[in-house]
N, C-alpha and C positions, 0 to 999 in steps of 0.2 A: 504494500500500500504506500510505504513512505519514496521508493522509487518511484512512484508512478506520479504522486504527488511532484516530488523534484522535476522529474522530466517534463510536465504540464507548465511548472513556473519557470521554466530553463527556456520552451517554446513561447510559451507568450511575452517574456521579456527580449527573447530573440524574434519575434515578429513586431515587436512594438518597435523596436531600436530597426530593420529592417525598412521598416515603413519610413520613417524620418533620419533614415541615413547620412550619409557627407553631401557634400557642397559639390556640386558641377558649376564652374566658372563660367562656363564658356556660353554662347547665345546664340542659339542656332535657329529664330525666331526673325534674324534681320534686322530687329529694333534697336536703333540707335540709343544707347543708356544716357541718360542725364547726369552728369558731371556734377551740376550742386548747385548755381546759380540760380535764384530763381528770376532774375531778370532775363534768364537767358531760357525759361522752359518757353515753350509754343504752347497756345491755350487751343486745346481741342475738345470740342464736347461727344464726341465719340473717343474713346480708345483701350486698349487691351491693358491686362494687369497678367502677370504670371509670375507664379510663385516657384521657390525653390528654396529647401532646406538651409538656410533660418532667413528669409528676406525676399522682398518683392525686388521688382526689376526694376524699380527707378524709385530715388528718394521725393521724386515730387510730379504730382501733375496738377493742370491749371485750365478750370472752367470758366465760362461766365456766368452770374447768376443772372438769373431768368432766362435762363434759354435751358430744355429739355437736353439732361446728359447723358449717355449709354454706355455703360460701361462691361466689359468681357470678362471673365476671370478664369484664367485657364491655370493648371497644377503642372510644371514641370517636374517638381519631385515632391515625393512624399503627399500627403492628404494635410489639404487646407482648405481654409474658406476667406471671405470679406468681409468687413460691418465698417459704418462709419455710421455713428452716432450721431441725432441729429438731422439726417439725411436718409432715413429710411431703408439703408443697402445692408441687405443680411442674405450673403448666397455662403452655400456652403458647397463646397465643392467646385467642380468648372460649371459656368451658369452668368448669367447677365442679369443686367437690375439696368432699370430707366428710371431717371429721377427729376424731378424740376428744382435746383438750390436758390434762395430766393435770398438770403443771407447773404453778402459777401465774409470773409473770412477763414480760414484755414480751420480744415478740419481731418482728425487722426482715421485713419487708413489700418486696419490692425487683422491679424487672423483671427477667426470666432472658433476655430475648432483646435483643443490641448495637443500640438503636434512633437511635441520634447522638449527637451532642454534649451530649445533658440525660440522657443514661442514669445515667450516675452516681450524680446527682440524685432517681433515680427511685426513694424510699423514702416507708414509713408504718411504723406503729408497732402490733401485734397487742396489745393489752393483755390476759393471761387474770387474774382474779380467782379 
């Protein structure tokens, strides 16, 4: 019994650490990354988010408010999700959310789903204009 037990908690701890594994650097999506400026982000009110083991793909993107946003949310690694508070965007998994921001102001970008040890970590920054 107490084997069987060990071996249960050996597989689910080795499938939960599998799931949210190491960091792939590399971007094989085309999308040009955001370097940090935010005078220098381009404000589009459609565009893609994708996730990878502990972090999204750009520190910032930048809408206008009152104009209808679309936004994509695709998982390159590991099981995450979206929410930004505020703005009604709660996808979990890959999935899209259309929103109208009517506020201008910067608002947090974070994963809604406990994906390991970099969850925490796991923010970006909505900028509306």
């Amino acid at each position: 019994m107490r084997k069987w037990l060990l071996s249960a908690i050996f597989l689910s701890t080795l499938f939960v650490l599998a799931a949210c594994g190491g960091k792939d650097t590399s971007n094989d999506t085309g999308q040009v990354e955001d370097t940090g400026s935010s005078d220098e982000a381009s404000v589009s009110n459609e565009f893609n988010i994708s996730a990878i083991n502990f972090e999204f793909d750009q520190a910032e993107y930048t809408v206008n408010a009152g104009e209808e946003v679309k936004i994509s949310f695709a998982n390159e690694e590991g099981m995450h999700g979206i929410a930004i508070d505020g703005l009604d965007v709660d996808i979990k998994g890959d999935g899209e959310a259309t929103f109208t921001p009517t506020e201008p102001g910067e608002y947090t970008i974070y994963c809604n789903i406990p994906c390991g040890t970099g969850h925490d970590d796991m923010k970006s920054t909505l900028i509306v204009k």
